[in-house]
NUDRENKOL-984960 format. One record per atom (N, C-alpha, C): residue number from 1; residue in one letter; atom name; x negated, y, z negated. Coordinates in pm, whole numbers, plus 50000, padded with zeros to 5 digits. Layout:
# residues N
{NUM,a,CA,{X,Y,Z}}
...
This chain:
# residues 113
{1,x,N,{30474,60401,52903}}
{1,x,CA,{30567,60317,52829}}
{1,x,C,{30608,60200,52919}}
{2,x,N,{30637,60075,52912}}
{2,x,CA,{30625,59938,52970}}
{2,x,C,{30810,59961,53006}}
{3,x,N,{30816,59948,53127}}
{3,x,CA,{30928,59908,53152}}
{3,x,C,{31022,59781,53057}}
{4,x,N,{31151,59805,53020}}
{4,x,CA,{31224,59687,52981}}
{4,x,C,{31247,59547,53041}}
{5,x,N,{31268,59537,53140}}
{5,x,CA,{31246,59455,53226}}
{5,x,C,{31086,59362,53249}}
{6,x,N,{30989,59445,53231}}
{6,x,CA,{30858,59371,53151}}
{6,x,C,{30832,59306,53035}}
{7,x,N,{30883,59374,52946}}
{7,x,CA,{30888,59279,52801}}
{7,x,C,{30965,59186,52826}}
{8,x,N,{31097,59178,52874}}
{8,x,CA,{31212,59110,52882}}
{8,x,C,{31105,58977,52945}}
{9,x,N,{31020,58947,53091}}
{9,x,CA,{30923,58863,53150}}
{9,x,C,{30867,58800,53039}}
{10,x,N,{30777,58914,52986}}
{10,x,CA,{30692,58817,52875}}
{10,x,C,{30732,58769,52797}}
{11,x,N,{30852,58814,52741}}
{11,x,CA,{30884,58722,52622}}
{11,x,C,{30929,58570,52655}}
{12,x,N,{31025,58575,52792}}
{12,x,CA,{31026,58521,52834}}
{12,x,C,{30912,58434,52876}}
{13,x,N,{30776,58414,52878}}
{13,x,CA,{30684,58348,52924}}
{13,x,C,{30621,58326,52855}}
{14,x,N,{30662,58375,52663}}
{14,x,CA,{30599,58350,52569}}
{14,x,C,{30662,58235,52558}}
{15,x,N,{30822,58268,52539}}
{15,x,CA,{30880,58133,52508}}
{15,x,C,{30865,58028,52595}}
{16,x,N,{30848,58029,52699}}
{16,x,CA,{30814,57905,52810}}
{16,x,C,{30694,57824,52771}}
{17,x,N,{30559,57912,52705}}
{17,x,CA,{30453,57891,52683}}
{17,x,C,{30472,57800,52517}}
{18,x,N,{30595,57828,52426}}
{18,x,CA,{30566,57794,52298}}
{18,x,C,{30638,57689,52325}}
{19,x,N,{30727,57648,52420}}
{19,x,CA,{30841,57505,52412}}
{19,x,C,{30773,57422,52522}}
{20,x,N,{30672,57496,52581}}
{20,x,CA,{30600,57349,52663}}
{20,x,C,{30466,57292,52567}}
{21,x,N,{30424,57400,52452}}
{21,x,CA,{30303,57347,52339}}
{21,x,C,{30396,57241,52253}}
{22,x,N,{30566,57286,52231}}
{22,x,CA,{30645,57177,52135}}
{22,x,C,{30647,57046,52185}}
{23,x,N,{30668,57044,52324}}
{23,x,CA,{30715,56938,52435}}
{23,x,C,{30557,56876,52373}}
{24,x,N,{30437,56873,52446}}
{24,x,CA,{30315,56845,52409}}
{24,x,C,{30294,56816,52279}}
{25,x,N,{30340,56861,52196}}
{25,x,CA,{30329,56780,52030}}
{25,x,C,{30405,56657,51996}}
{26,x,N,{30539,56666,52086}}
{26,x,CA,{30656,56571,52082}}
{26,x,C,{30533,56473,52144}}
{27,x,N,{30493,56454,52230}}
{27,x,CA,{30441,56330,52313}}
{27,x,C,{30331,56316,52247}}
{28,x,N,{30243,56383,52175}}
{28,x,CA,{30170,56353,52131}}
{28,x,C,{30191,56271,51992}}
{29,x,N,{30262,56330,51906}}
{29,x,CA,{30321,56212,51814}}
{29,x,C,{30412,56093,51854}}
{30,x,N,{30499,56111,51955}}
{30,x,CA,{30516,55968,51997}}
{30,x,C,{30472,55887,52076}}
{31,x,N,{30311,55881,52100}}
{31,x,CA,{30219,55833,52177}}
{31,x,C,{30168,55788,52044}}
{32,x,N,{30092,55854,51950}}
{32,x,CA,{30057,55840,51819}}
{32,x,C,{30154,55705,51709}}
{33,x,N,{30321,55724,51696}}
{33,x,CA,{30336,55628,51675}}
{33,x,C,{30363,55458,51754}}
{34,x,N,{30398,55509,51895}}
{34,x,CA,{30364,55408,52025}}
{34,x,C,{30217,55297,51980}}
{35,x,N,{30161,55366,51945}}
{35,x,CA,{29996,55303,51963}}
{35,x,C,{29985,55238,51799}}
{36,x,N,{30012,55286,51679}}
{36,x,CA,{30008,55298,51584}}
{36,x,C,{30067,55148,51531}}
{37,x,N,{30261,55140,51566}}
{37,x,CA,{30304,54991,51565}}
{37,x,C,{30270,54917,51683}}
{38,x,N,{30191,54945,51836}}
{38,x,CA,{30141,54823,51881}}
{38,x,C,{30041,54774,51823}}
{39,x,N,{29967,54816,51765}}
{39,x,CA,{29846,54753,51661}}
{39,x,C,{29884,54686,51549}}
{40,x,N,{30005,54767,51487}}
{40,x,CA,{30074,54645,51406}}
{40,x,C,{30113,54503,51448}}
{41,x,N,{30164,54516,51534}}
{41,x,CA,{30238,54370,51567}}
{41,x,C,{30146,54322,51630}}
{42,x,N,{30023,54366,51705}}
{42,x,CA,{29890,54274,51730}}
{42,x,C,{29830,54204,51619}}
{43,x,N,{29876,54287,51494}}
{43,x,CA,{29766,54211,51375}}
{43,x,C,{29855,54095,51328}}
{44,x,N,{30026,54123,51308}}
{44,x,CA,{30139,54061,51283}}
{44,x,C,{30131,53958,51374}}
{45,x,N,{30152,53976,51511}}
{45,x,CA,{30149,53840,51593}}
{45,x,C,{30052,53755,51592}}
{46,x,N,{29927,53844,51657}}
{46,x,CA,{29800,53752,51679}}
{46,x,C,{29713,53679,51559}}
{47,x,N,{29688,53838,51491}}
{47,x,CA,{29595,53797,51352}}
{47,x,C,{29661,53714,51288}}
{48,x,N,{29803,53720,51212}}
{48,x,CA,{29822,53623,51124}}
{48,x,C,{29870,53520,51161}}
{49,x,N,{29916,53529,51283}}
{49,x,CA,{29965,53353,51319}}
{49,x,C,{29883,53290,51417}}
{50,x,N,{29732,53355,51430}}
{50,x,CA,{29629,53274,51506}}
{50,x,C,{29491,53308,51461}}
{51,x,N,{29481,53426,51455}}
{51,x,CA,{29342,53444,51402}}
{51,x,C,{29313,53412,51253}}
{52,x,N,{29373,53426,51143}}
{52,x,CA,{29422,53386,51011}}
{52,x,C,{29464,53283,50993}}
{53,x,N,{29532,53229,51083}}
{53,x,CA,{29626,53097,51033}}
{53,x,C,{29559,53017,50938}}
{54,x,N,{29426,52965,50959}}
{54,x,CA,{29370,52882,50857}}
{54,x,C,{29365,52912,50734}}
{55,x,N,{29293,53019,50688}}
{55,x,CA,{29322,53086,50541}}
{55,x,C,{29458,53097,50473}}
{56,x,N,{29528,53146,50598}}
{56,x,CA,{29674,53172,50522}}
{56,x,C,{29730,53042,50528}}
{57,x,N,{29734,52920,50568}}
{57,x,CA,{29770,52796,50560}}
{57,x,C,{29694,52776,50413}}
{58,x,N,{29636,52827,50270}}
{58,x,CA,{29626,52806,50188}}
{58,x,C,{29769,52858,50106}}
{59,x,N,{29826,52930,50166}}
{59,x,CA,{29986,52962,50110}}
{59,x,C,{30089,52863,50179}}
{60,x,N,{30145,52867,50115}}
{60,x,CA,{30297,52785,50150}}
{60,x,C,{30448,52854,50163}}
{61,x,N,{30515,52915,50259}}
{61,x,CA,{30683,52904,50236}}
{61,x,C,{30779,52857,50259}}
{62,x,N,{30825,52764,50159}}
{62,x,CA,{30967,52675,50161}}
{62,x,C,{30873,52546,50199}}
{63,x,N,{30745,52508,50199}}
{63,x,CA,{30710,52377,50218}}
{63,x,C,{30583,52407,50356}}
{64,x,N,{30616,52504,50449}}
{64,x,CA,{30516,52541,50534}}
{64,x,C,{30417,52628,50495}}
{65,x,N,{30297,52571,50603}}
{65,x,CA,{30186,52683,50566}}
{65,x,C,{30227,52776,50629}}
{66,x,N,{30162,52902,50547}}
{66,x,CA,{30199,53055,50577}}
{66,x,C,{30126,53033,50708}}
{67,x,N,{30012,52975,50806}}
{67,x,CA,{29935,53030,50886}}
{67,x,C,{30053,53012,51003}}
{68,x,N,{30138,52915,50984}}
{68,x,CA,{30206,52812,51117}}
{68,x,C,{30369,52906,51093}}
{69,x,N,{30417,52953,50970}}
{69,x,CA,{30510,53037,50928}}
{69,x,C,{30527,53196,51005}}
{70,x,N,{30396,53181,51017}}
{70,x,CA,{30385,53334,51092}}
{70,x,C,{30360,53306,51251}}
{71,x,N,{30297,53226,51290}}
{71,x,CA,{30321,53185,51419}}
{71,x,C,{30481,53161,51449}}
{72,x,N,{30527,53088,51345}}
{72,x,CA,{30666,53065,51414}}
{72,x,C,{30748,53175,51422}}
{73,x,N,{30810,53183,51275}}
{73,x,CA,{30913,53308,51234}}
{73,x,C,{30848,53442,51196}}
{74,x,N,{30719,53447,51119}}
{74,x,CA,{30651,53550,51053}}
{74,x,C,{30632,53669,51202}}
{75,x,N,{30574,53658,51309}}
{75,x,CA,{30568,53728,51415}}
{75,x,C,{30711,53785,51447}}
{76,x,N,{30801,53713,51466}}
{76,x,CA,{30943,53740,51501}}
{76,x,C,{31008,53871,51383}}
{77,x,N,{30980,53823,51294}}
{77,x,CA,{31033,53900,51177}}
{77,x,C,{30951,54054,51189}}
{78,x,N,{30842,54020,51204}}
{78,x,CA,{30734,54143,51224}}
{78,x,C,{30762,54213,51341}}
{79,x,N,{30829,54148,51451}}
{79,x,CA,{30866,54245,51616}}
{79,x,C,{30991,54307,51547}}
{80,x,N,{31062,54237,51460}}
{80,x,CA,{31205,54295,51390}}
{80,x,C,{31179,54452,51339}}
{81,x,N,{31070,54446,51265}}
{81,x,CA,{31031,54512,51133}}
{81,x,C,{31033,54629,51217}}
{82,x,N,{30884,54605,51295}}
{82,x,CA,{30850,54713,51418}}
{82,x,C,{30857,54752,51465}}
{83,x,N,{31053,54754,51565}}
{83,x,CA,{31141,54784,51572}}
{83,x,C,{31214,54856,51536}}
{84,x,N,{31257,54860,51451}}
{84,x,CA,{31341,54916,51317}}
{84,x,C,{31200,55050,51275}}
{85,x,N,{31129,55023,51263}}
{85,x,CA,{31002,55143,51211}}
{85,x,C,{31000,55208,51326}}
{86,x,N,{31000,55175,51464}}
{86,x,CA,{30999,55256,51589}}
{86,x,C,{31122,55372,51604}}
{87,x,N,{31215,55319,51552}}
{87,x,CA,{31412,55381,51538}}
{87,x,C,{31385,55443,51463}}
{88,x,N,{31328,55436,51338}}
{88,x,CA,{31325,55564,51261}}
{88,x,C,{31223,55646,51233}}
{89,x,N,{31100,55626,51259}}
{89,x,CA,{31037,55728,51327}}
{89,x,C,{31071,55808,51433}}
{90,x,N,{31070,55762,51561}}
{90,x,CA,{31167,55803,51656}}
{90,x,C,{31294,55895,51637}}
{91,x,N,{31366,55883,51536}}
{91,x,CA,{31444,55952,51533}}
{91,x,C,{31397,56076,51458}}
{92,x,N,{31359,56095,51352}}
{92,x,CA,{31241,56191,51278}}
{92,x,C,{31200,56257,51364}}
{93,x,N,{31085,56234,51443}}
{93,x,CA,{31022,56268,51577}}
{93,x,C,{31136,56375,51625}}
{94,x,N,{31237,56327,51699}}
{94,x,CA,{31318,56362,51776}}
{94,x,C,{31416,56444,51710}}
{95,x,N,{31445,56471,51553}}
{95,x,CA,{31528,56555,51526}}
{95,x,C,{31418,56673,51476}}
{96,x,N,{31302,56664,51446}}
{96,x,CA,{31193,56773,51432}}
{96,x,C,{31172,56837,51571}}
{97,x,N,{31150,56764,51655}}
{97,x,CA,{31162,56834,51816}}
{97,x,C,{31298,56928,51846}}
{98,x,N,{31365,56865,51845}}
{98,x,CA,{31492,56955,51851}}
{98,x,C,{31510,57072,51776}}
{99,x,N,{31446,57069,51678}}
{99,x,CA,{31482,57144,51546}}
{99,x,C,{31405,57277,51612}}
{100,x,N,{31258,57251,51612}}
{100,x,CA,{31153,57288,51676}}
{100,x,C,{31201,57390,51800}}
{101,x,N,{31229,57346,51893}}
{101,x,CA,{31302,57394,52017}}
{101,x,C,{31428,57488,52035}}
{102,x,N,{31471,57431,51926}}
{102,x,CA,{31611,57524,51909}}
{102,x,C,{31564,57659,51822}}
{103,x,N,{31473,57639,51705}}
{103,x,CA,{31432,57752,51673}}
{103,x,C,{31342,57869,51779}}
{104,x,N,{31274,57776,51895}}
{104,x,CA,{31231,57865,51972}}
{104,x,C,{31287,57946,52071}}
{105,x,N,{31402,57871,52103}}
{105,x,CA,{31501,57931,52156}}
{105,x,C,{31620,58035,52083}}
{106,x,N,{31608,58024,51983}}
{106,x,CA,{31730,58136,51887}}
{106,x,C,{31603,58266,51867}}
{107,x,N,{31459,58253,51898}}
{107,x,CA,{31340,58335,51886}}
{107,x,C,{31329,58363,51679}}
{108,x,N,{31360,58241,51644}}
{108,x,CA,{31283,58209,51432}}
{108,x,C,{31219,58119,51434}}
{109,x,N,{31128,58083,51570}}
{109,x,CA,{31019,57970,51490}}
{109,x,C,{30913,58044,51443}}
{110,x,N,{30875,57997,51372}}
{110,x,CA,{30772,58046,51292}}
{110,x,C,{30580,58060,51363}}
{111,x,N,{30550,58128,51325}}
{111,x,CA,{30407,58138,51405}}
{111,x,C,{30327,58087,51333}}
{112,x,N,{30202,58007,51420}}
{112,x,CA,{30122,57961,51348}}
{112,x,C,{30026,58036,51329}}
{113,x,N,{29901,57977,51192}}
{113,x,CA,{29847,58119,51103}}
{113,x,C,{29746,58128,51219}}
């Protein structure tokens, strides 16, 4: 029969083992959305207010072409946007982690199949 003090270890080293796989999912989705809006605002900055500009200079707002609109303000507005999408993802992220962690620690997270 296994000493108490043995189970007491492993469980212990189960849980060490299941909140450093949570930790590792945390970074992995916020690496995932990290990478996800820098590609946005590459297409937002660069593409439409330099690589596009010409085409989209077939639109107009308030009297400017859209290509020179997004170079000016359109990029700015888009670091705004991207921003704001980073905060609340981020926070999502970060209250599922917690959530996550705390269940592994009260020992009710759930097992995967």
């Amino acid at each position: 029969m296994p000493h108490p003090d043995d189970l007491a270890d492993h469980s212990s080293a189960l849980r060490t083992a299941r909140i450093r796989d949570a930790h590792a999912r945390y970074w992995q989705g916020n690496r995932r959305i990290v990478l996800s809006l820098l590609l946005a605002w590459a297409v937002l900055g660069l593409g439409c207010g330099v690589l596009f500009a010409t085409p989209l200079n077939a639109f107009s707002i308030g009297g400017c072409p859209l290509g020179f609109w997004f170079a000016q303000q359109g990029s700015i507005v888009g670091f705004v946007l991207v921003i704001l999408l980073y905060a609340t993802l981020m926070a999502r992220l970060d209250r599922q982690h917690r959530r996550e962690i705390a269940d592994i620690e009260a020992g009710t997270e759930e097992t995967a199949p």
